[in-house]
C-alpha angles and dihedrals in degrees: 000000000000126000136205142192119202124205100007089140131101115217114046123159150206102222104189120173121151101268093040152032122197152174138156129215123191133235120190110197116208139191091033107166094184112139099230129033098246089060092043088057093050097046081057083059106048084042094069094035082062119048090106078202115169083181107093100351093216097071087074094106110202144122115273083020097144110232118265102244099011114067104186091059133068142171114291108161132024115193119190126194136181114252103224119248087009147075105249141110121216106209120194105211101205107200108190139128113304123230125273099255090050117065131202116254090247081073096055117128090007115107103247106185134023121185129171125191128184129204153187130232134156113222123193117234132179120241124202107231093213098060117009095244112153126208082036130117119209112244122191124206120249090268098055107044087147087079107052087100100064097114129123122207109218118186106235111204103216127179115221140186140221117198111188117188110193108193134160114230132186095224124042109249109240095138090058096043095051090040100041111031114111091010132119128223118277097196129036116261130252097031095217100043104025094211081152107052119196118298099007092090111085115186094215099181141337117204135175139207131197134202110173101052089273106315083122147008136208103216118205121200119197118196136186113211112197116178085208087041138222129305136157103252128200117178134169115222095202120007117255123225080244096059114113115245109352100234143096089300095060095048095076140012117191117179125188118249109236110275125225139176104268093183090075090070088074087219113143099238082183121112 
């Protein structure tokens, strides 16, 4: 069974500039019985990673682990090399400021980052000639078949928005991405000023990254806002001779996305 000493080393230091913060403690493994040296370093390794210990908690020796008397710093590099004519693995534990897309465990569960971005796009549409109505296709009836093309294309100037939630979370959501992805919103958000009502909120994606081999994931949520809101929309731009019943029924098709209760997310939708 392997055995380890923290901290046997003189000349440890507290390295602080404006973009960093930094200090590095030692580990010396002892007692490794891998047959080449590769493997001997990364037993060290997986040694640390795996002491499971409660006390004291900093001897849990992984990356993201939070320092034990410095909070704003965690582990961020661990560098093993061999000690010569024994069996034993020197590991420099470098404590420092983690990057931005990786946040420090403190931050777990809290929404980190909110960003909200509007944007123009102009978007065709048919218009029916007849009656102004627009998202319909003209359809003729059989007898008239002279007529299917009576459309007119007409250029609609819409404003959009995209909401993005960045947030650090201890588990990957695969749950959420399979349960809230192409729906719309069920309840207005927030719950108190409803600035989203019902149906105009689309959760267009949610993706997660990982930098310390899943002890923690940022989590992105990308979300559509529409003022008219979101539906499924199938159109003909000219009626087929296969479409059913040529008539106003057969011009347009709009379906509703699958709806789901935003608000358990726990992200702030106020501004």
């Amino acid at each position: 069974m392997p055995a380890f000493l923290l901290d046997i080393e003189s000349g440890g230091e507290l390295n602080q500039t404006f973009a960093d913060l930094t200090t590095v403690r030692v580990a010396h493994v002892d007692g490794l019985t891998a047959g080449t040296l590769d493997s001997m370093l990364w037993d060290a390794l997986v040694f640390l990673s795996t002491l499971n210990t409660t006390d004291p908690p900093e001897l849990d020796i992984v990356l993201g682990q939070v320092h034990p008397s410095i909070p704003t710093i965690v582990i961020t590099n661990l560098a093993a090399t061999p000690v010569p004519a024994c069996d034993r693995v020197r590991v420099e534990i470098t404590y420092g400021i983690p990057r931005v897309d990786f946040a420090p465990p403190a931050a777990a569960d809290g929404t980190d980052h909110k960003s909200v971005r509007y944007f123009g796009q102009a978007r065709r549409v048919t218009r029916d000639p007849r009656d102004g109505t627009t998202e319909l296709t003209v359809a003729a009836p059989p007898a008239y078949f002279g007529m299917a093309n009576q459309t007119k294309a007409i250029t609609v100037n819409e404003s959009l928005a995209v909401v993005l939630f960045e947030r650090s979370e201890r588990f990957v959501p695969t749950a959420r991405m399979r349960t809230y992805q192409n729906t719309v919103n069920s309840v207005q958000l927030p719950l108190v000023t409803p600035l989203y009502p019902v149906g105009t909120v689309y959760c267009n994606t949610i993706t997660a990254d990982t930098r310390d081999q899943g002890g923690l994931y940022l989590v992105r949520y990308e979300f559509l806002y529409n003022p008219d809101g979101h539906k499924i929309e199938y159109k003909w731009e000219r009626a087929s001779l296969d479409v059913p019943a040529y008539d106003a029924g057969s011009r347009v098709l709009l379906e509703p996305y699958r709806a789901e209760d935003f608000a358990a997310l726990g992200l702030n939708f106020s501004d």
